[in-house]
C-alpha positions in Angstrom: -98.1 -59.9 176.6 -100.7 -59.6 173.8 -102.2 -62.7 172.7 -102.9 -62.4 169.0 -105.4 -63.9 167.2 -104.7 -67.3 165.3 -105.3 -65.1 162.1 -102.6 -63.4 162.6 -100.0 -65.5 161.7 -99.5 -69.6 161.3 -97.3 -69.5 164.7 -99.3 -67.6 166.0 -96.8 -64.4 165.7 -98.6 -61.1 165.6 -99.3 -59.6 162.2 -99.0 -56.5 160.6 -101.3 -54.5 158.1 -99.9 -52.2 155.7 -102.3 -49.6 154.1 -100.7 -48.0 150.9 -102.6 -45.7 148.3 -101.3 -47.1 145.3 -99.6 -49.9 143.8 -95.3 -49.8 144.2 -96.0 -47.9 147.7 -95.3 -51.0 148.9 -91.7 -50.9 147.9 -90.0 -47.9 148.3 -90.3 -47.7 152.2 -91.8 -51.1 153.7 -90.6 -53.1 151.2 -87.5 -54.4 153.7 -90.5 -54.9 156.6 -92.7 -56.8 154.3 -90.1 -58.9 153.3 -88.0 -59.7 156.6 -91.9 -60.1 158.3 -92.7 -62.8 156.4 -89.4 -63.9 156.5 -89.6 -64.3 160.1 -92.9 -66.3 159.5 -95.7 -63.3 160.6 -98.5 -62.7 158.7 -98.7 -59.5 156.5 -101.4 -58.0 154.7 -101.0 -55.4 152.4 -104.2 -52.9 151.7 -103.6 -51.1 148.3 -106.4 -48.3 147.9 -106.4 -47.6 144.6 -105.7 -48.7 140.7 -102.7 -46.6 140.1 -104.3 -45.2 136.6 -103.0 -41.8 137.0 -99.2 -43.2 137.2 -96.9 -42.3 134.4 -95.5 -44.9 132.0 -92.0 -45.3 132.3 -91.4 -48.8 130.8 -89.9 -48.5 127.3 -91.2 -51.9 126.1 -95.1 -50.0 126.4 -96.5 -47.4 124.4 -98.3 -44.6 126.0 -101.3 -44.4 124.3 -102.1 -48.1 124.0 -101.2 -48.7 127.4 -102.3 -45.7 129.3 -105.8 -46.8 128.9 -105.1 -49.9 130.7 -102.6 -49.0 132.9 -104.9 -50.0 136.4 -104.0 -53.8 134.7 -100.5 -53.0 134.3 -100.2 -52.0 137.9 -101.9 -55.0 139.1 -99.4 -57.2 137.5 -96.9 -55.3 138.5 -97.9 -55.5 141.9 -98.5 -58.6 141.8 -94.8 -59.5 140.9 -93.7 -57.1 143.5 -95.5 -59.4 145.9 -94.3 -62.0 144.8 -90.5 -61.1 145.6 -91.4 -60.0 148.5 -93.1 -63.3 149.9 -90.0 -65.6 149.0 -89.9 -69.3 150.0 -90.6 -67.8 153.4 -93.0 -69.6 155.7 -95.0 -66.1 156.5 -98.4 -65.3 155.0 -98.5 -62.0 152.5 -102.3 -61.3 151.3 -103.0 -58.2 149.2 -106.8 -56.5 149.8 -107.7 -54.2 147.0 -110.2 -51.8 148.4 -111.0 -50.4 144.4 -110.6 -46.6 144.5 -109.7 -44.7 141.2 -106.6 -43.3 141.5 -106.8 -39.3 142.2 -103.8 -38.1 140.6 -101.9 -35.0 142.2 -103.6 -32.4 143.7 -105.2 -30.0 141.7 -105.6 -31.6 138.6 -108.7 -33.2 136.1 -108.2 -37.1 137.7 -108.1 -35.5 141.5 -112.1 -34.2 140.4 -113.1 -37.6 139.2 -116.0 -39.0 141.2 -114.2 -42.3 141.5 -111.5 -41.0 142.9 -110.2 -41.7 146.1 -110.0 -38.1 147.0 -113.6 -37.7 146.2 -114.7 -40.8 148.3 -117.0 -41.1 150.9 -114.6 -41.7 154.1 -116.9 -43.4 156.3 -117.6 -45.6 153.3 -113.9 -46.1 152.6 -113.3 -46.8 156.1 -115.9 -49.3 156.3 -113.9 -50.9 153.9 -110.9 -50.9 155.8 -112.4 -51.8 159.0 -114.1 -55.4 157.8 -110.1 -56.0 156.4 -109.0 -55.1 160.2 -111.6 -57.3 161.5 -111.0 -60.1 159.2 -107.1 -60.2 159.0 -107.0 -59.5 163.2 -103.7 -57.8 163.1 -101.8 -56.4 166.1 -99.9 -53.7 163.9 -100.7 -51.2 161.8 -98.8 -49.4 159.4 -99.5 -46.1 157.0 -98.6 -42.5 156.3 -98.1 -39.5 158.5 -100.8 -37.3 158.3 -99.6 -35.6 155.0 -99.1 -38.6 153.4 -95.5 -38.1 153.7 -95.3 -35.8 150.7 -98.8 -34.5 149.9 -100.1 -36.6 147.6 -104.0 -36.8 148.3 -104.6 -40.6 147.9 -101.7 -40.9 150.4 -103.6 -38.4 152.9 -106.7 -40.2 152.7 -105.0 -43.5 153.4 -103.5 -42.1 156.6 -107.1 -40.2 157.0 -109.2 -44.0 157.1 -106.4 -46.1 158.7 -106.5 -43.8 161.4 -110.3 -44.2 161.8 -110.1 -47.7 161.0 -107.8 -48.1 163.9 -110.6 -46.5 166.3 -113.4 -48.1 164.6 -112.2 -51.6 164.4 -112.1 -52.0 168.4 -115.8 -50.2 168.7 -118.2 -53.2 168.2 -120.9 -49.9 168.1 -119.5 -49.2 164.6 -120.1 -50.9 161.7 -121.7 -53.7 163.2 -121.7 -55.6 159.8 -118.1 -55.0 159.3 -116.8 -58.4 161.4 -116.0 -59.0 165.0 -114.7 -56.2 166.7 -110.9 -56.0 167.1 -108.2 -53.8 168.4 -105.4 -53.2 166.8 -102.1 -52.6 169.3 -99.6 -50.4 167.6 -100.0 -47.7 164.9 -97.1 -46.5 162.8 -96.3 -44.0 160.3 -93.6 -44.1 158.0 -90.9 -41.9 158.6 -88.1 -40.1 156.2 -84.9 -40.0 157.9 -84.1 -35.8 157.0 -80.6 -36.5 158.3 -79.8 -39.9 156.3 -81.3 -38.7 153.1 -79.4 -35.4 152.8 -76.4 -37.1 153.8 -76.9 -39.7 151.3 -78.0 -36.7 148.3 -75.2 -35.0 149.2 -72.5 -37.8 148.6 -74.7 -38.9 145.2 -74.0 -34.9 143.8 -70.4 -35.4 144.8 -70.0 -38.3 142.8 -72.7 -36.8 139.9 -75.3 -38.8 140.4 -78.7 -37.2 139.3 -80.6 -36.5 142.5 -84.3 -37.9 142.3 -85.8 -35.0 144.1 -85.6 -31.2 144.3 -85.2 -29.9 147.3 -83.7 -26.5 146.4 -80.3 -25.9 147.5 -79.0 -23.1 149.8 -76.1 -22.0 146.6 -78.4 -18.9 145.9 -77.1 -18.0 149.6 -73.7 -18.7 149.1 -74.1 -21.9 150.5 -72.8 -25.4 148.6 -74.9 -27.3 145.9 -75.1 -30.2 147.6 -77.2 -29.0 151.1 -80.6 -28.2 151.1 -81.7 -25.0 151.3 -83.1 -24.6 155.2 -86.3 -24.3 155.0 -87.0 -27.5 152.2 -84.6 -29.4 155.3 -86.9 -28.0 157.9 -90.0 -29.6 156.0 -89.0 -32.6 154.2 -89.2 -35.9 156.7 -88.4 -36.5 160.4 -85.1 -35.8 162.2 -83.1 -38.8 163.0 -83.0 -37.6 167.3 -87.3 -37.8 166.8 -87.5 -41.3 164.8 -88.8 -44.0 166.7 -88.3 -47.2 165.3 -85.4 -48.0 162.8 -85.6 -51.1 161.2 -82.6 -53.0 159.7 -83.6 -54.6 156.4 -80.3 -54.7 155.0 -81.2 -58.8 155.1 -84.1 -58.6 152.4 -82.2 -56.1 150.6 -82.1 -58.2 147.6 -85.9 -59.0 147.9 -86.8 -55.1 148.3 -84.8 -54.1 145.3 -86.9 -57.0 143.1 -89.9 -55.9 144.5 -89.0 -52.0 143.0 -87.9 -53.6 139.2 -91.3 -55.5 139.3 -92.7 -51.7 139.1 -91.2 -50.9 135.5 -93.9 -48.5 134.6 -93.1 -46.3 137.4 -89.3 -46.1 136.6 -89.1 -42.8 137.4 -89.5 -43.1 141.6 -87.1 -46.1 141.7 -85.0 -46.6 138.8 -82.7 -44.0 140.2 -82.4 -46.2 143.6 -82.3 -49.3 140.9 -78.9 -47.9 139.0 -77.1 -46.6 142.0 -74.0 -47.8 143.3 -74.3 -50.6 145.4 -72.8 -48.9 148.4 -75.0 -45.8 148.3 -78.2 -47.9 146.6 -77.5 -49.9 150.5 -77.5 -47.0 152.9 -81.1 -45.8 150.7 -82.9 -49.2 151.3 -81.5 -49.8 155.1 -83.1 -48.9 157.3 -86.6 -48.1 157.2 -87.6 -45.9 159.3 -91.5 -45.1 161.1 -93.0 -43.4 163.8 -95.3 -44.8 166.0 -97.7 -42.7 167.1 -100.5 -45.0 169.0 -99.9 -47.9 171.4 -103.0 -49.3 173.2 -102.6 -48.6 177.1 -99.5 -47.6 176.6 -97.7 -43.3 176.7 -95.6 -42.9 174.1 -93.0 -41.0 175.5 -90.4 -39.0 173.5 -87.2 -41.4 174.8 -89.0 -44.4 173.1 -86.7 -45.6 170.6 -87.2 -49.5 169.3 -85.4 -52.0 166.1 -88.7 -53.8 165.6 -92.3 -53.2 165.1 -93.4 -56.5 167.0 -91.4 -55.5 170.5 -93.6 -55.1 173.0 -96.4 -57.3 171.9 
């Protein structure tokens, strides 16, 4: 059995560290494993890589042009709040480590140019970052991206791109010697879309006319029904459920998780859809969450793993 470091949790539970590209990643699809890990008294700490200042404004009490210019403090608060919800009365640690990137915006565009960005950052640099928060927080878990960032999204890439590196260079006391005693992190996960729960879900929110958040093309132009994805937008978007290997029931800090997506009112527009569902369908879209893990010290990972909780195992 690992035995984690003190710092990892007051019981000495093993921790998890979450690394997340901008503020209200947090929510969407670890806000349930934040929540019930602190709940359960473990320590969680949550690395947010950038400022969020390329985020749209979606909270009707701001106007645009007064508050776009200060929009990195918005999202701070806002973060902040989400945090807040998602810590409880609950006897776990949750500390946030901003690593300070400029947002980059979506690929392609003015912000994703900007030499502050996080898309334009020196990696090694940025990873050096990471790696003294590895060191310092000791955690036994890891948790990011896939290798796409899950949809693209270049900030999201480059989180996945130094958590991965982080997760080497943590455990080599060769590499950035000034970065903190050298640790080794035991599990690495990436966050995983269910492909067969979410077109399920889509499909019963268009049969009841419920806007559906995304676009993922529809196979109609085929003769096929408005409510299934065209194939190849199935074939890309997420993981199939027979491949997932960890699903994690949340449905416990459900009400924490959905507080923890209103503290983001600025960015209405990912999770206010989620926010004004029914409560039946708004329930099967926070519970479970679903990751992959892809690395396990001294351990295969074969393709029959299947496991309810992050910690199992350690």
């Amino acid at each position: 059995m690992l035995r984690p470091d003190p710092a990892s949790g007051r019981s000495g539970l093993p921790g998890v560290l979450l690394v997340h590209a901008h503020p209200d990643d947090e929510s969407f699809a670890t806000g349930g494993l934040i929540a019930r890990s602190v709940a359960e008294g473990h320590r969680v700490d949550l690395v947010t890589c950038t400022g969020g200042e390329e985020g749209e404004i979606h909270d009707p009490t701001l106007d645009f042009d007064e508050a776009f210019p200060r929009l990195r403090d918005i999202r701070a608060a806002e973060l902040r709040c989400s945090l807040d919800a998602l810590r409880g009365p609950y006897p776990g640690e949750l500390q946030l480590h901003l690593l300070g990137y400029r947002d980059s915006g979506m690929m392609g565009t003015p912000s994703n140019e900007h030499p502050e960005s996080f898309w334009k950052s020196d990696l090694a640099e940025a990873t050096a970052r990471l790696v003294a928060v590895v060191r310092a927080t000791r955690p036994a878990v890891m948790v990011t991206y896939d290798p796409n960032g899950n949809y693209g999204h270049p900030d999201h890439i480059n989180a996945h791109r130094i958590a991965a590196a982080a997760w080497d260079a943590a455990a080599d006391p060769s590499r950035y010697p000034d970065a903190g005693e050298p640790h080794e992190v035991a599990k690495f996960y990436e966050i995983a879309f269910n492909r067969d729960r979410w077109f399920a879900l889509m499909g019963d929110m268009s049969e009841r006319g419920i806007p559906l958040p995304w676009d993922f093309g529809t196979d109609e132009a085929a003769g096929g029904d408005s409510t299934s994805p065209a194939p190849e937008e199935a074939s890309e978007f997420g993981v199939a459920q027979a491949e997932i290997t960890t699903t994690v029931d949340v449905s416990g800090q459900a009400l924490a998780k959905r507080a923890s997506m209103d503290c983001h009112k600025t960015q209405r527009q990912d999770m206010g859809w989620l926010l004004d569902m029914p409560d039946d369908l708004a329930a099967r879209a926070i519970s479970p969450e679903h990751f992959m893990l892809t690395r396990w010290r001294g351990h295969d990972i074969g393709p029959e793993l299947r496991e309810s909780w992050i910690f199992e195992g350690l």
